[in-house]
N, C-alpha and C positions, 0 to 999 in steps of 0.2 A: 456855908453849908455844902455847897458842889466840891470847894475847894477838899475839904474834910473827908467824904465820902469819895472823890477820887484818890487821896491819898490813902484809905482805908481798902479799896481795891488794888490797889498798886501792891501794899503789902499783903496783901490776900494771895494776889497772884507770886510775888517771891517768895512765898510756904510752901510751892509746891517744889520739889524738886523728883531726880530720878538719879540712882546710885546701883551701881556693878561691884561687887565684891566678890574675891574669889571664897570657894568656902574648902575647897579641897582638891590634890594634885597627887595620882599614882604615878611610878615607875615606867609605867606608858607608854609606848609611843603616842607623839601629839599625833590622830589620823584625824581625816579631810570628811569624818562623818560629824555632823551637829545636828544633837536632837533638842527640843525646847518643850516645855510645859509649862500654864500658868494659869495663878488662878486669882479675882479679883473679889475685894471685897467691899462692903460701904458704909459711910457712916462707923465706923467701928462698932457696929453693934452688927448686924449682917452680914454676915461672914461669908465665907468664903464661897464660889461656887465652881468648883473645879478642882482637882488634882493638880499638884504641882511638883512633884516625887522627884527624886534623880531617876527612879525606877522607869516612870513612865515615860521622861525625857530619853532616857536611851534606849526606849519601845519605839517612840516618836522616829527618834532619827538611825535605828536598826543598829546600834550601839551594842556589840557585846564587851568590847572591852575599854572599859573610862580610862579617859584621861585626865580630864580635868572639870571641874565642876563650878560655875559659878551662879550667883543668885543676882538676878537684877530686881532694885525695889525702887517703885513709882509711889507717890502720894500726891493725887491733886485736892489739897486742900484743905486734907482729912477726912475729904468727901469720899474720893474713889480713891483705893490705896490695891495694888496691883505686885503680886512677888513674881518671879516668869525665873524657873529651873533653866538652865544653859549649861546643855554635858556632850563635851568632845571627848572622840575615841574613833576604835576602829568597829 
């Protein structure tokens, strides 16, 4: 029964992972400002509670001109599932 149940958490814990994908790339120069926003949700039924915008990521990090955009996405478990906006520019 231990035996079972530690294998049953072992696989529990390898469901969770965390993933960076680009979602979009202007003309831009790459500049040295980086703004972030994010927002977490639970259970899949709980939704979000935050803003996650490109909008507000390049308020965050005084971004007027994007360069690049990417979305990083966490899930631990299918419990806490986590997106966080990542926008570089000048």
């Amino acid at each position: 029964m231990k035996k079972i149940l530690f294998i049953s958490l072992v696989a529990l814990f390898l469901t969770s992972f965390a993933v960076t994908l680009p979602v979009n790339a202007t003309s831009n120069e790459v500049g040295n400002k980086v703004g972030m926003s994010k927002a977490t949700g639970y259970l899949n039924v709980l939704w979000f509670d935050a803003d996650a915008s490109i909008q507000k990521a390049a308020k965050q990090g005084g971004i007027t001109k994007i360069s690049t955009v990417d979305l990083k996405q966490t899930n631990m478990l299918g419990i806490i599932q986590t997106y966080e906006c990542i926008v570089t520019g000048n």
